[in-house]
FIVEX-758501 format. One record per residue: residue in three letters; residue number from 1; x negated, y negated, z negated of N, C-alpha, C in turn. Coordinates in pm, 1 decimal. Example, Ala and Ser with C-alpha at 12.3 -4.5 7.8 and 13.67 -1.06 7.14 Angstrom:
{r = ALA; k = 1; n_east = -1319.0; n_north = 569.0; n_up = -780.0; ca_east = -1230.0; ca_north = 450.0; ca_up = -780.0; c_east = -1320.0; c_north = 330.0; c_up = -780.0};
{r = SER; k = 2; n_east = -1285.0; n_north = 225.0; n_up = -708.0; ca_east = -1367.0; ca_north = 106.0; ca_up = -714.0; c_east = -1290.0; c_north = -3.0; c_up = -787.0};
END
This chain:
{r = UNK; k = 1; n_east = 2422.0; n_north = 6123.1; n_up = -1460.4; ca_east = 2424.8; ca_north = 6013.8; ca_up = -1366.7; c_east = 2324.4; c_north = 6045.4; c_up = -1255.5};
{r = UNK; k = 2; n_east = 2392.6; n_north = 6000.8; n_up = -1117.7; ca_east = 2257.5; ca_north = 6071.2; ca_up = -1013.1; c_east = 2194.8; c_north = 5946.1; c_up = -990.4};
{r = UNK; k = 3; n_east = 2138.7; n_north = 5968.2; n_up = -848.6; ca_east = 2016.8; ca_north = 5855.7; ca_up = -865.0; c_east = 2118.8; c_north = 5755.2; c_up = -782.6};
{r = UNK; k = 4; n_east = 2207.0; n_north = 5778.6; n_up = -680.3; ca_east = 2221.7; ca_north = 5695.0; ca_up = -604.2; c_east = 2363.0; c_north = 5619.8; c_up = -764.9};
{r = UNK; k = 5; n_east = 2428.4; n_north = 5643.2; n_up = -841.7; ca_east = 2480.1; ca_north = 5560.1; ca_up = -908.0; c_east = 2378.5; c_north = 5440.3; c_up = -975.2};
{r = UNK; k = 6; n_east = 2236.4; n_north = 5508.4; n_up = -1014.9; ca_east = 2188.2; ca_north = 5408.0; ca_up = -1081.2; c_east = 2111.6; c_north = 5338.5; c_up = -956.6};
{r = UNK; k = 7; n_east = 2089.1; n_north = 5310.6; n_up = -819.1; ca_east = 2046.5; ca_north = 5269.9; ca_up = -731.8; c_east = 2146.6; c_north = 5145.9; c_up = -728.0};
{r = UNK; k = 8; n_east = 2286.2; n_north = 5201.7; n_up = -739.8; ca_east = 2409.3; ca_north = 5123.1; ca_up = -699.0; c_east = 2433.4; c_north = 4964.1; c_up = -823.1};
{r = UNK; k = 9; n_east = 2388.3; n_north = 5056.1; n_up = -916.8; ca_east = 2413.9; ca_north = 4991.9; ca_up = -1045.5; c_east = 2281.3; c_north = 4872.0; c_up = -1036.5};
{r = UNK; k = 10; n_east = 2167.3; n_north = 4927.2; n_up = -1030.6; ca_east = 2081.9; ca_north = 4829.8; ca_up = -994.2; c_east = 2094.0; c_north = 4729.1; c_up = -905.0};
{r = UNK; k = 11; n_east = 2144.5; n_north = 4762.7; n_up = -769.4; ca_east = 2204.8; ca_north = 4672.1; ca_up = -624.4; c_east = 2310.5; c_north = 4560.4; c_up = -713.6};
{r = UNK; k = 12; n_east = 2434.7; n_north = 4608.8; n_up = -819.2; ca_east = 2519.8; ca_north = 4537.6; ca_up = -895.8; c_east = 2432.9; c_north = 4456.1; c_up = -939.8};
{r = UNK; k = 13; n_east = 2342.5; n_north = 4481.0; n_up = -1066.7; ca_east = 2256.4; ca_north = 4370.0; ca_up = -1121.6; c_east = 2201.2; c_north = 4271.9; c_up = -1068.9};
{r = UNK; k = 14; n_east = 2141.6; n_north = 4342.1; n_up = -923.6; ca_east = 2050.1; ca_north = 4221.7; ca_up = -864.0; c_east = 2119.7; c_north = 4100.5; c_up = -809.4};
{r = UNK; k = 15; n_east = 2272.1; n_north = 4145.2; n_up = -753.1; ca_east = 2322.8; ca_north = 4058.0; ca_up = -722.8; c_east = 2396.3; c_north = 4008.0; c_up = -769.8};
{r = UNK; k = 16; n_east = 2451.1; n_north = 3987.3; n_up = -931.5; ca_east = 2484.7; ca_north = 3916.7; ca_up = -995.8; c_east = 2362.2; c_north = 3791.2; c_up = -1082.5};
{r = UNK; k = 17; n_east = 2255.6; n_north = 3915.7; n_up = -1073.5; ca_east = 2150.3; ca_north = 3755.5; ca_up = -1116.1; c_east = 2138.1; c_north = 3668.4; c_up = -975.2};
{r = UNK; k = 18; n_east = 2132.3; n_north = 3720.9; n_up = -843.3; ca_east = 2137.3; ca_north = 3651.7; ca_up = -748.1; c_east = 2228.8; c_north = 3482.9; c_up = -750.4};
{r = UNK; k = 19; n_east = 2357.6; n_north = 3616.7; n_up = -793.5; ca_east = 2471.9; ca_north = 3481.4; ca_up = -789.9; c_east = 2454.4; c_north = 3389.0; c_up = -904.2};
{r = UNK; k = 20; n_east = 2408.0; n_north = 3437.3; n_up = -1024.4; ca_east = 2390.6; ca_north = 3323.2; ca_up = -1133.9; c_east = 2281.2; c_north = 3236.7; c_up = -1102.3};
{r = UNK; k = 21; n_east = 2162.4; n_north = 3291.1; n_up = -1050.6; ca_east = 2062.5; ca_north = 3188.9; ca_up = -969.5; c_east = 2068.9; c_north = 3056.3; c_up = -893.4};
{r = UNK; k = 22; n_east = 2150.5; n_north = 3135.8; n_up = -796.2; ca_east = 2212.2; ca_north = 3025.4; ca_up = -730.0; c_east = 2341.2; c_north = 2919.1; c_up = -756.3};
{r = UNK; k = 23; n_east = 2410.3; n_north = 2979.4; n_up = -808.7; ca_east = 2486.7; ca_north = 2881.5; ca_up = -902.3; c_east = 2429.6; c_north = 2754.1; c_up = -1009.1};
{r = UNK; k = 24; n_east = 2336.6; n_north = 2865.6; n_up = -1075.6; ca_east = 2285.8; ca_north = 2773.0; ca_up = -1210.0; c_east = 2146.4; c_north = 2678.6; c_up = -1184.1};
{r = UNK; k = 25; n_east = 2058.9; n_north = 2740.9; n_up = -1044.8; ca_east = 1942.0; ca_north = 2688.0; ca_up = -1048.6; c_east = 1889.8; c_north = 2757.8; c_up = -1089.1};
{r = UNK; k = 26; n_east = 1724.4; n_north = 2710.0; n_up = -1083.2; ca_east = 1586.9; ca_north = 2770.1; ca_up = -1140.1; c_east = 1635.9; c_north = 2676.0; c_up = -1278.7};
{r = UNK; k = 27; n_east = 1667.5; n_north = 2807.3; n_up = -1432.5; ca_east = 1621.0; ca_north = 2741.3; ca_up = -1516.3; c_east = 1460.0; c_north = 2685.0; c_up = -1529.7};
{r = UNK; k = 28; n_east = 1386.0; n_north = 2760.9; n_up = -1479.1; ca_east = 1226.4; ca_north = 2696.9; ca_up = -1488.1; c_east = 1211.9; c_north = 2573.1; c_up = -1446.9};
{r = UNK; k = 29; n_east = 1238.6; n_north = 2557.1; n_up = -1373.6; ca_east = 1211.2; ca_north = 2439.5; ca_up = -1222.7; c_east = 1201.1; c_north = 2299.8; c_up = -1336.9};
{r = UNK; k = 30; n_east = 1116.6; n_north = 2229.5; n_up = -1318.5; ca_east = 1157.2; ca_north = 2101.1; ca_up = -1378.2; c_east = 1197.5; c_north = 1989.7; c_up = -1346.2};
{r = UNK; k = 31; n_east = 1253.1; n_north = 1964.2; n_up = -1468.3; ca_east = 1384.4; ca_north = 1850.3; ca_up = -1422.5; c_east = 1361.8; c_north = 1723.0; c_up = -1380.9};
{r = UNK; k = 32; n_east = 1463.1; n_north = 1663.6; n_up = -1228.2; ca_east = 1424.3; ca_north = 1583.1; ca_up = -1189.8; c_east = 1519.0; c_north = 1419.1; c_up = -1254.3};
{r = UNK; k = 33; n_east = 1394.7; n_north = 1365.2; n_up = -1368.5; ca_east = 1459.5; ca_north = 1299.3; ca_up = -1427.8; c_east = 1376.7; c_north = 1134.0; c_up = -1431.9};
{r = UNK; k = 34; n_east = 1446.0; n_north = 1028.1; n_up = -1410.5; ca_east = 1339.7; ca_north = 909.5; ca_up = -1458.9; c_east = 1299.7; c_north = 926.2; c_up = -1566.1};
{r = UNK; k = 35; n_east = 1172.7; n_north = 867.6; n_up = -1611.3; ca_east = 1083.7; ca_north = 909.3; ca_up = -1725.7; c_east = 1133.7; c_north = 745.3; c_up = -1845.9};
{r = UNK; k = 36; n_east = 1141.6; n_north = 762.5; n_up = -1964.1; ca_east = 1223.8; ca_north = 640.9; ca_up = -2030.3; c_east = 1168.0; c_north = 466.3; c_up = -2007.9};
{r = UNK; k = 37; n_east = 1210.1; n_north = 414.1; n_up = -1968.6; ca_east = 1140.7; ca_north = 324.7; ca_up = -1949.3; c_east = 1115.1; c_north = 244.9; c_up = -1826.1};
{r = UNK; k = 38; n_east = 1145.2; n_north = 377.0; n_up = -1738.0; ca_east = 1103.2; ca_north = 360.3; ca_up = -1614.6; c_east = 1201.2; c_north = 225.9; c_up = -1530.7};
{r = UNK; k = 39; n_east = 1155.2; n_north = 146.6; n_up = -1435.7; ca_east = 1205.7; ca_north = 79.3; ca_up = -1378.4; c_east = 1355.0; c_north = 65.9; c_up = -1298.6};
{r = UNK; k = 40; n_east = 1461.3; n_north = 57.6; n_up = -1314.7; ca_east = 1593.3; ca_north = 78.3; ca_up = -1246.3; c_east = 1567.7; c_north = 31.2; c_up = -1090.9};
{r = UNK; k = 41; n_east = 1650.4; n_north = 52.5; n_up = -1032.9; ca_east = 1676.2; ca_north = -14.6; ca_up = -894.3; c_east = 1599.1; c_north = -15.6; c_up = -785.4};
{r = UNK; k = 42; n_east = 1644.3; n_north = -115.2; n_up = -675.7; ca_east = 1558.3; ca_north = -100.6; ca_up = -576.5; c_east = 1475.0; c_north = -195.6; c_up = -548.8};
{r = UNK; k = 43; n_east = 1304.8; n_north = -184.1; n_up = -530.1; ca_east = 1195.6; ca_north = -300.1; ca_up = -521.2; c_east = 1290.4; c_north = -398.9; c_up = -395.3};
{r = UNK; k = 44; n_east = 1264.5; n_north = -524.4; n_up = -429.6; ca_east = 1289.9; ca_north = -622.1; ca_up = -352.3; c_east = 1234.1; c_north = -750.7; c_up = -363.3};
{r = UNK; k = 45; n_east = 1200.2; n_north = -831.5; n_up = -248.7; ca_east = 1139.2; ca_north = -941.8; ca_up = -260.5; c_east = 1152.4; c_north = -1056.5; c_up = -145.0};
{r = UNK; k = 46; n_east = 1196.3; n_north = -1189.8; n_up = -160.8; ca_east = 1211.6; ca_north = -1255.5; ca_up = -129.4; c_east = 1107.9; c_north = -1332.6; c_up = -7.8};
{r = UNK; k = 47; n_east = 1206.5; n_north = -1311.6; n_up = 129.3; ca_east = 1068.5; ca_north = -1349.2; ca_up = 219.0; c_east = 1026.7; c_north = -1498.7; c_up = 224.2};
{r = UNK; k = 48; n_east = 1130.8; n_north = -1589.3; n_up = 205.8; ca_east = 1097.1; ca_north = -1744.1; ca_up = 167.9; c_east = 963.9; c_north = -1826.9; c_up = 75.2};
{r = UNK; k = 49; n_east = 896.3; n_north = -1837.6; n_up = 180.2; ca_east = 771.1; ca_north = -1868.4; ca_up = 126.6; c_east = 750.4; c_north = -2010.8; c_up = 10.7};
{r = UNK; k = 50; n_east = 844.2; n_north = -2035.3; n_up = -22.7; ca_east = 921.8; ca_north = -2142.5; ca_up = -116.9; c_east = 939.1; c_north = -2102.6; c_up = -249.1};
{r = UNK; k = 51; n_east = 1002.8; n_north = -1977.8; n_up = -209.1; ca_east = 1064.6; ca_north = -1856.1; ca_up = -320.1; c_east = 990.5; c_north = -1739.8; c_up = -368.1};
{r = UNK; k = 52; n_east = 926.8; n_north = -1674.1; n_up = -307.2; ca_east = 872.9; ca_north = -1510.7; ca_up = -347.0; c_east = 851.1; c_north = -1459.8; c_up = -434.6};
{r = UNK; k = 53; n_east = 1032.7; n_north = -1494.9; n_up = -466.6; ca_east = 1113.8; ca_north = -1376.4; ca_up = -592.2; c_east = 1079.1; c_north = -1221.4; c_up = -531.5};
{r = UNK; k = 54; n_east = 1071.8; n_north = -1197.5; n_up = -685.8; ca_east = 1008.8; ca_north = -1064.8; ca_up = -679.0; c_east = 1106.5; c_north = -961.5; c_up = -788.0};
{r = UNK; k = 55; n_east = 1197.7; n_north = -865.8; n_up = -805.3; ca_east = 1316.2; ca_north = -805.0; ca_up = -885.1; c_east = 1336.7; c_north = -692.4; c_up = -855.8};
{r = UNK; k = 56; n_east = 1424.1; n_north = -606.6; n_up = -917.4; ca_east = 1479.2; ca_north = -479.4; ca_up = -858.3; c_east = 1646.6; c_north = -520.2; c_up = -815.1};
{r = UNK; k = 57; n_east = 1658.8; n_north = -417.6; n_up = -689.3; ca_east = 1807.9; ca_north = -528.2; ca_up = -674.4; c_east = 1905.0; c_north = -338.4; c_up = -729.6};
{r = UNK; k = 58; n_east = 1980.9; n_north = -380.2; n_up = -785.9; ca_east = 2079.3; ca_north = -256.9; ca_up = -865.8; c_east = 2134.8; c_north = -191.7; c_up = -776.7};
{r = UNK; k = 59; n_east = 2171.0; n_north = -258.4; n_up = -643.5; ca_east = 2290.7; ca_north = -197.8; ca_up = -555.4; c_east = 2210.3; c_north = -79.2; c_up = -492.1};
{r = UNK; k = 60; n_east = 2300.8; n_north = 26.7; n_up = -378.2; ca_east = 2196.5; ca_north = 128.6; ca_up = -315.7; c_east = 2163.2; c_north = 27.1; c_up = -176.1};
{r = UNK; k = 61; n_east = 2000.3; n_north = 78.1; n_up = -141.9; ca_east = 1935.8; ca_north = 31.1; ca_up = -2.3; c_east = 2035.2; c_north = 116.4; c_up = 115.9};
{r = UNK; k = 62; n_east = 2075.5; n_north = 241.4; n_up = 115.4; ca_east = 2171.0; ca_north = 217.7; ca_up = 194.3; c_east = 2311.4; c_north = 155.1; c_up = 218.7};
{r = UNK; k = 63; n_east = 2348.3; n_north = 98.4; n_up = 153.9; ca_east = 2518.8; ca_north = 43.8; ca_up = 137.6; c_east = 2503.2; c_north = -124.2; c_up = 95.2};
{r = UNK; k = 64; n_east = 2371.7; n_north = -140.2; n_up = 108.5; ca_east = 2362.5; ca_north = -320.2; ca_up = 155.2; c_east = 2309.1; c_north = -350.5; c_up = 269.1};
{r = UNK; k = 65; n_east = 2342.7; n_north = -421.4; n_up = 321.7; ca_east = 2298.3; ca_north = -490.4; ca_up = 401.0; c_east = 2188.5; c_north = -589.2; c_up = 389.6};
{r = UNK; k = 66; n_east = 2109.7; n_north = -618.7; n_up = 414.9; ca_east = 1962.8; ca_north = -654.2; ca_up = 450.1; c_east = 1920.6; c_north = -710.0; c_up = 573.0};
{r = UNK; k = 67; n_east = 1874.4; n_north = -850.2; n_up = 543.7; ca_east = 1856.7; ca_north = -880.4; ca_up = 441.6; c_east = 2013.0; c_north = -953.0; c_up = 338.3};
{r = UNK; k = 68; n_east = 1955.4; n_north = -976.1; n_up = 207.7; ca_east = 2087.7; ca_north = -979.4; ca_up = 101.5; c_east = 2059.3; c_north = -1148.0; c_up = 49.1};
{r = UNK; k = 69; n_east = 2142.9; n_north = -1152.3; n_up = -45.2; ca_east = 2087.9; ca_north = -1288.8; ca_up = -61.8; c_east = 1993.1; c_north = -1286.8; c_up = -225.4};
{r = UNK; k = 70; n_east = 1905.8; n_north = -1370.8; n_up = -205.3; ca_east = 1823.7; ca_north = -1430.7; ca_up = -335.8; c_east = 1889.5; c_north = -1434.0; c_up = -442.1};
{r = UNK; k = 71; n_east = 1879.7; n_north = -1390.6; n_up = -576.8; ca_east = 1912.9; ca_north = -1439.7; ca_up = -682.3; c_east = 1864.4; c_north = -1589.4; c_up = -731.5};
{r = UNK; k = 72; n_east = 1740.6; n_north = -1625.4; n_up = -686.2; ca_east = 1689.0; ca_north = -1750.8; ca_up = -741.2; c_east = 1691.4; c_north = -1901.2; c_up = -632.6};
{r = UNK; k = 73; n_east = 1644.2; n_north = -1787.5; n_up = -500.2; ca_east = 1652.9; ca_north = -1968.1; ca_up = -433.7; c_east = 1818.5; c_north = -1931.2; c_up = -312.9};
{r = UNK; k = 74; n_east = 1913.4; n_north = -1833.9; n_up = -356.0; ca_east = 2023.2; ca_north = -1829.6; ca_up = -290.7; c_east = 2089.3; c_north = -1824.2; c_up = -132.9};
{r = UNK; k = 75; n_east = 1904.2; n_north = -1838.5; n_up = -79.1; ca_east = 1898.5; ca_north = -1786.3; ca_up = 92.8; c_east = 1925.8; c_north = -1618.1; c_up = 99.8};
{r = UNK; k = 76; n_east = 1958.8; n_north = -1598.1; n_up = 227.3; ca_east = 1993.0; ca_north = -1447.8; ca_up = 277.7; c_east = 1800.1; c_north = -1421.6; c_up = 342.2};
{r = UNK; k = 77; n_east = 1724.9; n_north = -1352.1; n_up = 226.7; ca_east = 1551.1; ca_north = -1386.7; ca_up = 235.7; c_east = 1568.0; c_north = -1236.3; c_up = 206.5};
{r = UNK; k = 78; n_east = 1611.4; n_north = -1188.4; n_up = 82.4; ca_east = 1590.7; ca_north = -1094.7; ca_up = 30.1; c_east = 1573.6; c_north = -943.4; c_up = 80.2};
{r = UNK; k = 79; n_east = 1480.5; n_north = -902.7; n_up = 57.4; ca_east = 1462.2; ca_north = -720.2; ca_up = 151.2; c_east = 1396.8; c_north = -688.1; c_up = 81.1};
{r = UNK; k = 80; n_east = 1413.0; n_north = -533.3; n_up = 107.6; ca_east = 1346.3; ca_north = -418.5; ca_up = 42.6; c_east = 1214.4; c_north = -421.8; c_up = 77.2};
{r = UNK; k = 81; n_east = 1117.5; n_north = -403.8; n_up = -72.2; ca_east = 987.2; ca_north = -395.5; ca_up = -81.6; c_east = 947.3; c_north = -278.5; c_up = -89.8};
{r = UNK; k = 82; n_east = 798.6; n_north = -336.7; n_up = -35.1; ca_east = 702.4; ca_north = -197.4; ca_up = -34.4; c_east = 559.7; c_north = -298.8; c_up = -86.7};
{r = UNK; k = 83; n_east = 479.5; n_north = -186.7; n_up = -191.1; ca_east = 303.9; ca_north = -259.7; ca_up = -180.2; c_east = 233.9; c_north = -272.3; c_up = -112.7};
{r = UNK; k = 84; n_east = 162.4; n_north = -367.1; n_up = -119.3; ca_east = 49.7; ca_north = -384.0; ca_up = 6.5; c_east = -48.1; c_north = -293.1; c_up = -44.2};
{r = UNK; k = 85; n_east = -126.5; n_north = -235.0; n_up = 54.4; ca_east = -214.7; ca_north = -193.5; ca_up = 10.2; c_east = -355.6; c_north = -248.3; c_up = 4.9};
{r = UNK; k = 86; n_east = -357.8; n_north = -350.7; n_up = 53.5; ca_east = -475.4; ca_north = -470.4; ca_up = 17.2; c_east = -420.4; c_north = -539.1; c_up = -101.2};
{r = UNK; k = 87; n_east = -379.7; n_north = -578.8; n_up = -117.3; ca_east = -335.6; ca_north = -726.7; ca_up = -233.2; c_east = -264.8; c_north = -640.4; c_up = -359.0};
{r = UNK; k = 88; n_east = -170.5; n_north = -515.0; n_up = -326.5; ca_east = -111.4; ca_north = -465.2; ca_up = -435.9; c_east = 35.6; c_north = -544.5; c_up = -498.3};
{r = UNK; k = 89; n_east = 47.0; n_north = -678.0; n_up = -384.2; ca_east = 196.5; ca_north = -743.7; ca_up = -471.4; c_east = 295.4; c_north = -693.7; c_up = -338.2};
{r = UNK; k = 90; n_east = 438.0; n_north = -715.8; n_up = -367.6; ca_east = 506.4; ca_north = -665.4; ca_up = -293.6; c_east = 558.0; c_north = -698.9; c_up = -204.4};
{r = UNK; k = 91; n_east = 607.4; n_north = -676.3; n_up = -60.7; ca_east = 623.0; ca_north = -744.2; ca_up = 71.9; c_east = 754.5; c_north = -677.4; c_up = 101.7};
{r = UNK; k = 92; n_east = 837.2; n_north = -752.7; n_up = 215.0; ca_east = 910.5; ca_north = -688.2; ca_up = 267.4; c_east = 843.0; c_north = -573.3; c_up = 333.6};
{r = UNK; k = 93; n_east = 958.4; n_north = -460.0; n_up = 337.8; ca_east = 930.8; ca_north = -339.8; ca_up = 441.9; c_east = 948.3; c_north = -361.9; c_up = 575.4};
{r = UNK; k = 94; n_east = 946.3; n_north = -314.3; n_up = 698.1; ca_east = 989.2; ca_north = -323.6; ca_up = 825.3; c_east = 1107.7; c_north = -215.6; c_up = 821.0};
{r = UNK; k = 95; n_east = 1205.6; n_north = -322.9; n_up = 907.9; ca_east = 1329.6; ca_north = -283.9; ca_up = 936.4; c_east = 1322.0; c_north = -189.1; c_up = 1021.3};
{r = UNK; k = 96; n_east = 1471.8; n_north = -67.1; n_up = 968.7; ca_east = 1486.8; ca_north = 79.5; ca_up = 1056.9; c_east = 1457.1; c_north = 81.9; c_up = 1234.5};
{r = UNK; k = 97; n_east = 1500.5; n_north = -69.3; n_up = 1261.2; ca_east = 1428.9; ca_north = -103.7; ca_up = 1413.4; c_east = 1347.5; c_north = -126.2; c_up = 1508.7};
{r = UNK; k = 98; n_east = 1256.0; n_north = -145.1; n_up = 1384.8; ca_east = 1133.5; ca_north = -200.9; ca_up = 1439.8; c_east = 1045.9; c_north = -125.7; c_up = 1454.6};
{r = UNK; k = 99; n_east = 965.2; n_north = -166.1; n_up = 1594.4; ca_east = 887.6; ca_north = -107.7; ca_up = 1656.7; c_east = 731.3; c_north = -92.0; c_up = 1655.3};
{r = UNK; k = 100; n_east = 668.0; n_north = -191.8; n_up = 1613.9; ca_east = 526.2; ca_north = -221.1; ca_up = 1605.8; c_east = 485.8; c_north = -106.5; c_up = 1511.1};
{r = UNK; k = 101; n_east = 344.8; n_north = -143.0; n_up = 1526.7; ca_east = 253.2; ca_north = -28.7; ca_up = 1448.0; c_east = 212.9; c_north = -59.0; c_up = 1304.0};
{r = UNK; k = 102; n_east = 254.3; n_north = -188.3; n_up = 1295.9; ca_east = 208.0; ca_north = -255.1; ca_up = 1178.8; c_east = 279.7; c_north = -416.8; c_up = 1096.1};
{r = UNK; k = 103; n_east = 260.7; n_north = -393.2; n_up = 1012.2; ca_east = 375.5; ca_north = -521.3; ca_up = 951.2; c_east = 256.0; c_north = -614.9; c_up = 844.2};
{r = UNK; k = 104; n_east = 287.7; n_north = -734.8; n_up = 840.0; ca_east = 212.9; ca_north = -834.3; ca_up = 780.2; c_east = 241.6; c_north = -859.9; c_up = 669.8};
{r = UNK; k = 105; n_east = 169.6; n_north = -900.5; n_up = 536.9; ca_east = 199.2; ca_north = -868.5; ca_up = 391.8; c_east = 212.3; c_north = -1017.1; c_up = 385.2};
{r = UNK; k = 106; n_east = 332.8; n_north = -1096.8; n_up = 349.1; ca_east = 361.4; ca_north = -1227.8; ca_up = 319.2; c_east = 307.7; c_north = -1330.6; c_up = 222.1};
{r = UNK; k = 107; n_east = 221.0; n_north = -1215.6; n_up = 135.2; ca_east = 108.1; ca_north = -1239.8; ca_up = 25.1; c_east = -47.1; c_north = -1304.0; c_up = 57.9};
{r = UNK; k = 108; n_east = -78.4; n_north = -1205.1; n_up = 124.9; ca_east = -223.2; ca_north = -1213.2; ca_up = 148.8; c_east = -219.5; c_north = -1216.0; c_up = 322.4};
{r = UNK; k = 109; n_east = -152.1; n_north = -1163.9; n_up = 407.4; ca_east = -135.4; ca_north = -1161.5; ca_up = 529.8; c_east = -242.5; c_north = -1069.3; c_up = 611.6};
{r = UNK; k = 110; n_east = -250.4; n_north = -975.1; n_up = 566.6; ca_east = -331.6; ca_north = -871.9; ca_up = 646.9; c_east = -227.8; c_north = -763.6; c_up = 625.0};
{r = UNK; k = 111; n_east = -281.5; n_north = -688.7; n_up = 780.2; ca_east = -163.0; ca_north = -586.1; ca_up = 851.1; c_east = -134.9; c_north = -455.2; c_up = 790.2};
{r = UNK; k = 112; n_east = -45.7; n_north = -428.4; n_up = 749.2; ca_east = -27.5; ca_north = -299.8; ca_up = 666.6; c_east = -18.0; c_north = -168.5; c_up = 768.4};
{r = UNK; k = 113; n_east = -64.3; n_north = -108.7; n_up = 778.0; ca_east = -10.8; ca_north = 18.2; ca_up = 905.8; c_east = 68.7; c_north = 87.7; c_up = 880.2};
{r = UNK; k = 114; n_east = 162.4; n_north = 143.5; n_up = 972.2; ca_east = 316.4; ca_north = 198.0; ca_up = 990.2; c_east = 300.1; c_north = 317.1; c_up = 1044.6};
{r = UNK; k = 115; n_east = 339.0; n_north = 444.6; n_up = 1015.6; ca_east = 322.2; ca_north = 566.0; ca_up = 1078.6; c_east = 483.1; c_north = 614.8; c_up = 1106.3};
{r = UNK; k = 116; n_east = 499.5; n_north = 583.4; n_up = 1177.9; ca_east = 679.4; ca_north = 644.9; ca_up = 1207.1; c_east = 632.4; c_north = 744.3; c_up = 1280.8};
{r = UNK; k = 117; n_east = 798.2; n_north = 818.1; n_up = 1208.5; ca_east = 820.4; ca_north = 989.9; ca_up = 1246.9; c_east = 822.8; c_north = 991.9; c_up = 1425.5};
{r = UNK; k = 118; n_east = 796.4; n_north = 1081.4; n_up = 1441.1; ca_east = 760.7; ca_north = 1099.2; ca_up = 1553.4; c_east = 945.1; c_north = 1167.4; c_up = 1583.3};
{r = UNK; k = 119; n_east = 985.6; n_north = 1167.9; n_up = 1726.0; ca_east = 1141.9; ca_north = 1217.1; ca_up = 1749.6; c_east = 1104.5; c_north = 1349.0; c_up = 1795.5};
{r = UNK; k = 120; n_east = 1175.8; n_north = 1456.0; n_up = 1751.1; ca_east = 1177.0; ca_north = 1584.5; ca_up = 1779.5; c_east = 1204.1; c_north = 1646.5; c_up = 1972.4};
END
């Protein structure tokens, strides 16, 4: 056998582990899995200061519309939460529109700061 067959034969190998690589993944890599127990759905919380239901809502945050309605006090209140980082309970997020630098925690009412992506 000369050298350039086993050069060739090697080039074969590499690129069949290539292709199983990429097909199969990094067996190493670890798996991206919820841990048991873990919370379902999406944080949400009720902006009705009457109400401030607090739940995970099951549906996806992109393919509802928002705000949705309450499970408990049955107004269209309901939006996707985020933590405060003063108080730690959960607030609406600011909508994909909005502009300000900062959004108010419906809890405790001090300003949460907003860092939006900058446009390319």
């Amino acid at each position: 056998m000369s050298t350039r067959d086993v050069i060739l034969i090697a080039a074969i190998v590499v690129c069949v582990l290539g292709a199983l690589y990429m097909a199969l993944g990094n067996p190493f890599a670890p798996k991206m899995v919820d841990p048991e127990g873990a919370p379902k759905g999406v944080p949400a919380v009720c902006e009705n200061p009457d109400c401030l239901y607090e739940g995970r809502f099951g549906g996806s945050v992109m393919r509802t519309q928002w705000p949705t309605t309450c499970p408990k006090c049955g107004q269209e209140t309901l939006y996707v939460a985020q933590k405060c980082m003063h108080c730690g309970k959960w607030t609406p997020t600011a909508p994909w529109d909005y502009e300000g630098t900062s959004i108010k925690c419906i809890r405790c009412g001090k300003a949460i700061p907003l860092y939006p992506m900058q446009a390319p």
